[in-house]
C-alpha positions in Angstrom: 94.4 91.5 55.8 97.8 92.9 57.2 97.1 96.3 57.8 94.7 98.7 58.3 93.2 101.9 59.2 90.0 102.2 62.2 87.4 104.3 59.8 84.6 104.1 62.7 83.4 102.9 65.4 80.1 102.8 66.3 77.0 101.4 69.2 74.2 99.5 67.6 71.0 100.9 68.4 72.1 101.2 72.0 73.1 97.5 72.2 75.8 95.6 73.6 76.7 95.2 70.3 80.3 97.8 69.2 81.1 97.6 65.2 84.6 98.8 64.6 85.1 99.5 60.4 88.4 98.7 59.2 90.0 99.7 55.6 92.6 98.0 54.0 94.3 97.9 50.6 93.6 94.2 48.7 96.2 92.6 46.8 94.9 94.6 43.9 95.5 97.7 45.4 91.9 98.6 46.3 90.2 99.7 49.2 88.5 96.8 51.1 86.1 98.0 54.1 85.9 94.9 57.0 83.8 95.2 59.9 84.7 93.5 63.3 81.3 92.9 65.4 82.1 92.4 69.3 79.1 91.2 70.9 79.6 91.8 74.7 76.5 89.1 76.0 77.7 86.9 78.7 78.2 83.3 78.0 77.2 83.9 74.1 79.7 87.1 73.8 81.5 86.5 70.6 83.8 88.5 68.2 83.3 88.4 64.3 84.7 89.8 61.0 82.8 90.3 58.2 82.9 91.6 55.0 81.0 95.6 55.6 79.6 95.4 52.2 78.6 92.0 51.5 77.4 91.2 55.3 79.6 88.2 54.8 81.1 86.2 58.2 84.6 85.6 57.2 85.4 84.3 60.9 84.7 84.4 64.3 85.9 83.6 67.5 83.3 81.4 68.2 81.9 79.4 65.4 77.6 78.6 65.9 76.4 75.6 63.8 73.0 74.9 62.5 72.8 72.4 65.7 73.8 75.3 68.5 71.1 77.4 67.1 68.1 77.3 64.4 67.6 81.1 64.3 71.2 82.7 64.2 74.3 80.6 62.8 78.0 82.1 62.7 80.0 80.3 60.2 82.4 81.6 57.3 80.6 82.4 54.0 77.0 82.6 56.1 75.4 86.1 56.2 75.3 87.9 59.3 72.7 88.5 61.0 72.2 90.8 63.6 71.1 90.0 67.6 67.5 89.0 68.5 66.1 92.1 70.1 62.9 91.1 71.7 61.0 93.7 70.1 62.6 95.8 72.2 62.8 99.8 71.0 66.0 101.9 71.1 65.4 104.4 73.9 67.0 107.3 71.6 63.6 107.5 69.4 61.2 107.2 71.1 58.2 110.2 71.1 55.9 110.8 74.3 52.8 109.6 73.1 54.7 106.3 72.0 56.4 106.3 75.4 52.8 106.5 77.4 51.0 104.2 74.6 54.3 101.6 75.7 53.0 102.0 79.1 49.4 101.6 78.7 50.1 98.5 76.6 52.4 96.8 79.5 51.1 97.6 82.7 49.4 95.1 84.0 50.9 94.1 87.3 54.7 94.9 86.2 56.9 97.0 88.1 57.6 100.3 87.5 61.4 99.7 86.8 60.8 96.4 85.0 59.0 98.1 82.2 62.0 99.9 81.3 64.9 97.5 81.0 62.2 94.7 79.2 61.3 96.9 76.4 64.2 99.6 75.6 67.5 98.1 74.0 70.2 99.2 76.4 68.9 99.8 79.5 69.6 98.0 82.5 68.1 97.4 86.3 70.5 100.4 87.4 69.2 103.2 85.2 65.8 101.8 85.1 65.3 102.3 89.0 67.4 106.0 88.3 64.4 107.2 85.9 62.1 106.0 88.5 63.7 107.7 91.1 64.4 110.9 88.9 60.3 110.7 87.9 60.1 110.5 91.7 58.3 106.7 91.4 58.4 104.0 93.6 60.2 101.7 91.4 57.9 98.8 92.9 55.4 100.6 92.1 52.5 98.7 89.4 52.4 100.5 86.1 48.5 99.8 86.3 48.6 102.7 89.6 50.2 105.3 87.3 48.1 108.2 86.6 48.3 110.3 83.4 50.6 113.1 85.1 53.0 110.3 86.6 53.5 108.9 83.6 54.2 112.4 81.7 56.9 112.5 85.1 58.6 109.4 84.0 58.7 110.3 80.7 60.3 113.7 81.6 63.2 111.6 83.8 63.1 109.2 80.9 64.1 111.7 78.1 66.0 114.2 80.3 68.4 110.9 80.7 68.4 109.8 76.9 69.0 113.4 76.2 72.4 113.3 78.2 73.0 110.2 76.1 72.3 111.7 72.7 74.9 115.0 73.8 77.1 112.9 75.2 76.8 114.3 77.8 78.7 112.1 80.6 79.8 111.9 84.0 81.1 108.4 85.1 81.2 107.5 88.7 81.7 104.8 90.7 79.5 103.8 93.5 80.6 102.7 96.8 79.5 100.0 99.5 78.6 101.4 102.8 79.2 98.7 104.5 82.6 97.4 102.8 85.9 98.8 100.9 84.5 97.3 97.1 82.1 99.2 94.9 78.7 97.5 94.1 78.2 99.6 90.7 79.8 101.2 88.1 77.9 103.8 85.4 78.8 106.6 83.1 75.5 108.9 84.2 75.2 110.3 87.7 73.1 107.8 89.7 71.1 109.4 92.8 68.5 106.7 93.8 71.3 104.1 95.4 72.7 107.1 98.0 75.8 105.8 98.6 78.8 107.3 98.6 79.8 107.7 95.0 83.7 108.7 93.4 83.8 110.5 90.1 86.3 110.1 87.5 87.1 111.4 84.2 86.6 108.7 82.2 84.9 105.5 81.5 88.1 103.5 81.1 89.2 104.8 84.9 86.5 104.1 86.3 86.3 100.4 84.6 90.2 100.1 86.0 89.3 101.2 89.1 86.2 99.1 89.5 87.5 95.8 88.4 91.1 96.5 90.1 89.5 96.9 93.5 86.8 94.4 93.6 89.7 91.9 92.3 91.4 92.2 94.9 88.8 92.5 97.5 87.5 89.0 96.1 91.0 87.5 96.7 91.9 88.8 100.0 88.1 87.3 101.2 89.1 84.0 99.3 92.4 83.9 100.9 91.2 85.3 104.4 88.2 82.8 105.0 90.6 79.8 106.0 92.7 81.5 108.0 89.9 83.3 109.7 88.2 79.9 110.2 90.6 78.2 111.5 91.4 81.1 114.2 87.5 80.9 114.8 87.8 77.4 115.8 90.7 78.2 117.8 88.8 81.2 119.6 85.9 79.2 120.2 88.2 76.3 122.1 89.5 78.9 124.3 86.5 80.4 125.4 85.4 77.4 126.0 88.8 76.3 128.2 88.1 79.8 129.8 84.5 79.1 131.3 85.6 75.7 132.4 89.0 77.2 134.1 86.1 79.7 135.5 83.9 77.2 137.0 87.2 75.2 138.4 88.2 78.3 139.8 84.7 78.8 141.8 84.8 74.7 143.4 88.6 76.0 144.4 87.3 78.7 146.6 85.4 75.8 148.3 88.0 73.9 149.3 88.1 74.7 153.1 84.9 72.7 153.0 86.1 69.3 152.5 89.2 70.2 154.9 86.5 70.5 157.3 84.8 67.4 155.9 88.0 65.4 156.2 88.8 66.7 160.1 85.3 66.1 161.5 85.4 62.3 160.1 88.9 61.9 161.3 87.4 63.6 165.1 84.8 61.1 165.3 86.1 57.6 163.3 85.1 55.9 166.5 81.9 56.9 166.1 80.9 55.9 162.5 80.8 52.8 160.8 81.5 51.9 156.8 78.2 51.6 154.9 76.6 55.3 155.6 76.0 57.7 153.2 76.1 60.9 155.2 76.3 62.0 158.7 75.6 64.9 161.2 78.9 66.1 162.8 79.3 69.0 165.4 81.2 71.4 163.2 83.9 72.2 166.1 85.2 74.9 164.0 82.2 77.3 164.5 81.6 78.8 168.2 78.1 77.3 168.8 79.7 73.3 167.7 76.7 73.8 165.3 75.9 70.4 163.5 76.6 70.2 159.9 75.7 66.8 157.0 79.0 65.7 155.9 78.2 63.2 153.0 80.3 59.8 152.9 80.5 57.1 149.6 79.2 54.5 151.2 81.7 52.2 149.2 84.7 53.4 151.6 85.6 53.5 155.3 85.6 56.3 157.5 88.7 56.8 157.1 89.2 56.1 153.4 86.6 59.0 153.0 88.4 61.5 155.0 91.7 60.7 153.0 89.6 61.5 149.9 88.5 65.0 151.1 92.0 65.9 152.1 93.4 64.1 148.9 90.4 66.7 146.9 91.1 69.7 149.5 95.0 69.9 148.0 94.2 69.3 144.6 92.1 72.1 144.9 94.7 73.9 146.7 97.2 73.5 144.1 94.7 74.2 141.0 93.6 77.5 142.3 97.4 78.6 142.5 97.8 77.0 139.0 94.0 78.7 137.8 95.5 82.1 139.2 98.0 82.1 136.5 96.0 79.7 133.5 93.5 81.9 133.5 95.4 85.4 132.4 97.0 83.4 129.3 93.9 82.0 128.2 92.3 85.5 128.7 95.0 86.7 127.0 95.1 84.3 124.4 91.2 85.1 123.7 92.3 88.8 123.3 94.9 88.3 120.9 92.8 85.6 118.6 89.8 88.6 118.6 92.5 90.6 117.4 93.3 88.6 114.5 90.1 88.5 113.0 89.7 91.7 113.9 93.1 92.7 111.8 91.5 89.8 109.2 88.5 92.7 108.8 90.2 95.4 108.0 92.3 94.0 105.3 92.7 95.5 102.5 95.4 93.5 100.5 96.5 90.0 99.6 100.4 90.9 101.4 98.5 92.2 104.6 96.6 88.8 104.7 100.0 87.0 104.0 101.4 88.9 106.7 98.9 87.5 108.9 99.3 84.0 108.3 103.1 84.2 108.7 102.5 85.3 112.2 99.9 83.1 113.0 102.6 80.2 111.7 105.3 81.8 113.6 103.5 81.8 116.8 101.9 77.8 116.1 98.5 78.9 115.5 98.7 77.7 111.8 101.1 74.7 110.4 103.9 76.0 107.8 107.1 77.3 108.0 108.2 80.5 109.5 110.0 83.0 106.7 113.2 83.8 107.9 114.0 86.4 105.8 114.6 89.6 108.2 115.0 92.1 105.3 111.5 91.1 104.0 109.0 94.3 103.4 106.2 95.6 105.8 102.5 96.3 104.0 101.9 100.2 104.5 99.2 101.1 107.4 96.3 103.7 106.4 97.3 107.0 106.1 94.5 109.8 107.1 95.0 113.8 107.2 92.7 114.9 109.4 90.6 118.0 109.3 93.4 120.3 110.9 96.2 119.0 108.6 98.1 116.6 110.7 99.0 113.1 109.3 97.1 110.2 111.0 98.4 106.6 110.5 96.1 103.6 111.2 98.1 99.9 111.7 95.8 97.0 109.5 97.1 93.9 111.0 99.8 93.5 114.1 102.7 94.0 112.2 101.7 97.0 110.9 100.7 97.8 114.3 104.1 96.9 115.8 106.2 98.8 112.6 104.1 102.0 113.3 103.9 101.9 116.9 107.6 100.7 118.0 109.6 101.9 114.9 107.8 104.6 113.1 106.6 106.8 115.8 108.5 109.6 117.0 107.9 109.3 121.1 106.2 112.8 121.3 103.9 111.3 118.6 100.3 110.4 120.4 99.3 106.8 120.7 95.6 105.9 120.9 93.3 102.5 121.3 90.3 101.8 122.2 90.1 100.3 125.7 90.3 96.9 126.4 89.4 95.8 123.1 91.2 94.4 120.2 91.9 97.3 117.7 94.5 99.2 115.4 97.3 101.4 116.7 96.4 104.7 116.0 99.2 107.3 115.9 99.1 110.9 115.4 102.4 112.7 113.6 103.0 116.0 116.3 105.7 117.4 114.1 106.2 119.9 117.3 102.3 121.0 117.2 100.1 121.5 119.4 97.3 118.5 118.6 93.6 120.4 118.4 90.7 118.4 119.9 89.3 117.8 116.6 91.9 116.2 115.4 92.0 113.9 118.5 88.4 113.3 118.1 89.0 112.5 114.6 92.0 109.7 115.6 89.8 108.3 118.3 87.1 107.9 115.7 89.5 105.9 113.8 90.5 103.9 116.7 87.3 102.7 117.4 86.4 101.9 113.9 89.0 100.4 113.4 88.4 98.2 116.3 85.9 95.5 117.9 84.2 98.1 119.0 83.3 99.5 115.3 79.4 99.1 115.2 78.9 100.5 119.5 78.3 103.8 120.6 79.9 105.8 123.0 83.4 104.0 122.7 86.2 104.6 125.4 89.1 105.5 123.2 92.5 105.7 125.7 95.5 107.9 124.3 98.9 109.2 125.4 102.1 110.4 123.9 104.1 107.3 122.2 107.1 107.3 125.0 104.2 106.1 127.1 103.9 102.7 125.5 106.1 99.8 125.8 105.8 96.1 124.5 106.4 93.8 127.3 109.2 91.0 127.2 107.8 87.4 124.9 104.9 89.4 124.4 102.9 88.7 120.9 102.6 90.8 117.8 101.1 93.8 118.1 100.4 93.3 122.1 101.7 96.4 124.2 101.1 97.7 127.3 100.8 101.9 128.3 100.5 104.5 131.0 99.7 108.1 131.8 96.7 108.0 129.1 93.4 109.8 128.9 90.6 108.9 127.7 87.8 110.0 125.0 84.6 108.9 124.3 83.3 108.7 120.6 80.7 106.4 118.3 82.3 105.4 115.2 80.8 106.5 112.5 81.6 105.3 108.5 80.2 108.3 107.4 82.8 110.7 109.2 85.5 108.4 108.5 84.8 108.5 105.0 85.4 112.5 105.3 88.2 112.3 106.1 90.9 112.6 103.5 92.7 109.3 102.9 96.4 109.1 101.1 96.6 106.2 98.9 99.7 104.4 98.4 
């Protein structure tokens, strides 16, 4: 068969099973009728042609021998037979008293929600747990609890659903996460039980694009994300640790007059003490009442062997609390800028914005690779927001971003914000020779902070000033700035109002 034309297309009995009728013209110059049987089932999906009058199998993509399976074989010439159905009943026919007598018959200690999807063709977990919900039913609830007038509720739900099916009467949606940027579920009837936030579309085929398209590339950026982030995990972890120990050096430093003194009152009285001792009493002449203090000794050494080693251990404390001064601001630093990384990793939304990541992790000699030198290379586009007052609100994803909006894109009357002393995005506000209302700087602080460390605290300290304010210091990393003349606002993040807000894709 060369050609032909699509004469129907049709559901079987509310299966996963679409027939699709094809005529054609034989040699002869008659009409042939074929029928092409997808069978959309997981692992045992399969497509087949057959002959629509005959019942015929004249081939399939996958061929099922007599030794794959006793009850069902799909082989040329062989007779098609249709998918087992469990003695399950298509939900379009179905009258009341056969729908409660169904119940009756099952309940035992079954789930409410369970009943549905095990004994209607069609139905699935999703829309089982909606006509629970819509028959206002627990859908954990035991079918043996039901009285008569709850099951007469569940039957209403039931056929006021299967009624919108039979009129075709549609309205697909997808269903968002509230916790991440990917959708959990996809449906082509409203669906009220789950509560999330839910986008409606005006087709099926959209909303299977849409679905697929996002959680795609959701799956890739985590896949690609998770050794980069643990890698700078295990580099965060290493400075913290160096931290506490520079910390606790720091604290012995502050000590060091003490074995100065140690070293001076051995060297005052060597004539006194002999080698062998383990620690002595010694008028501290130091204090104004000569008051006697234990200096210990290591009984291995002189006198005067352990004085040298207090003065030797008084200047190396000396010199490593000058040194600890400045260690201890890069490795704070340090800290701050690998929290920022993961935080950027968090927020991203895109395979190029996770690539953009890694090249400045390799540039600065946090990750092995080479550096891409190419200058003329493109920038991944920050969020774009329009808050409730009309003015364009720009949120950077990673440092890049952060420095391209902040350093290049920003017009210096434009307002800066971040939340305070915490990794986070750059948040910029476009002025456009406005005056900025306080909702909308509520609104860009609320974006700050969820966009930050900060994203699950309350009461968030979000600093902002005017961009002319803000300067990157000199050999300073990505995205690292420094500001003045700022005030501050206090706000809790909140998904919900985020979500609210309108957000320009693209």
């Amino acid at each position: 068969m060369t050609r032909g034309i699509i004469s129907n297309i049709e559901q079987f009995n509310m299966d996963r099973v679409i027939f699709i009728d094809i005529s054609s013209l034989d040699e002869l110059g008659s009409i042939t009728e074929k029928r092409l049987v997808i069978e959309i089932m997981g692992k045992y999906s399969n497509i087949i042609l057959i002959d629509k009058v005959s019942s015929k199998v004249i081939d399939s993509i996958k061929k099922v021998t007599p030794e794959m399976s006793r009850i069902r074989q799909v082989l040329p010439g062989t007779e098609y037979i249709y998918p087992k159905q469990d003695g399950r009943l298509n939900p379009l026919n179905i009258t009341k008293e056969d729908f409660i007598r169904l119940i009756d018959k099952d309940k035992g200690s079954k789930q409410s929600f369970k009943h549905f999807y095990t004994n209607f063709i069609g139905l699935g977990p999703l829309i089982s747990k909606e006509i629970c919900y819509q028959g206002n039913i627990e859908i954990d609830r035991p079918l043996s609890s039901l009285t008569l007038e709850e099951k007469e509720n569940l039957y209403n739900s039931f056929n006021t659903i299967m009624d919108k099916v039979k009129r075709m009467d549609y309205n697909p949606l997808l269903i968002r996460s509230n916790f991440k940027e990917n959708y959990i579920a996809f449906y082509a009837l409203d669906i009220g039980h789950l509560g999330q936030q839910k986008v409606y579309l005006n087709s099926i085929s959209k909303v299977l694009d849409e679905y697929y398209i996002k959680n795609d590339t959701i799956d890739r950026v985590n896949q690609k994300a998770q050794s980069i982030k643990k890698s700078v995990q295990t580099k965060l972890e290493r400075s913290l640790n160096k931290l506490a120990k520079q910390k606790e050096e720091l604290l012995e430093s502050k000590n060091r007059e003490t074995y100065k003194i140690y070293g001076d009152l051995i060297s005052a009285n060597l004539h006194r003490l002999e080698k062998g001792l383990e620690e002595v009493q010694l008028e501290n002449f130091y204090l104004e009442d000569m008051a006697k203090i234990t200096v210990p000794l290591d009984k291995r050494y002189s006198p005067a062997e352990n004085a040298q080693r207090y003065y030797k251990k008084y200047s190396k404390l000396k010199n490593a609390y000058q040194l600890l001064l400045k260690q201890i601001p890069e490795t704070e630093e340090e800290i701050y800028y690998l929290e920022n990384i993961l935080n950027s990793i968090d927020h991203c939304t895109s395979v190029d914005e996770i690539e953009e990541i890694k090249e400045e992790l390799i540039n600065e000699g946090y990750l092995k690779g080479k550096p891409n030198r190419n200058k003329n290379e493109t920038i991944s586009k920050p969020n774009h927001y329009v808050s409730s007052d009309g003015f364009h609100i720009f949120v950077g994803k990673n440092n890049k971003q952060n420095d391209q909006l902040t350093l290049k894109t920003a017009q210096k009357e434009d307002l800066w914000f971040h939340v305070q002393k915490m990794p986070g995005s750059h948040v910029i506000i476009k002025v456009e020779n406005k005056k900025v209302p306080d909702t909308t700087i509520k609104e860009a602080a609320m974006l700050a902070a969820y966009y930050s460390k900060a994203k699950n605290s309350t009461n968030v300290p979000v600093d902002y000033t005017e961009r002319k304010n803000v300067k990157k210091p000199r050999k300073a990393k990505s995205g690292m700035v420094i500001y003045e003349n700022f005030n501050t606002i206090f706000v809790t993040p909140s998904k919900e109002k985020i979500q609210s807000l309108k957000k320009i894709e693209g």
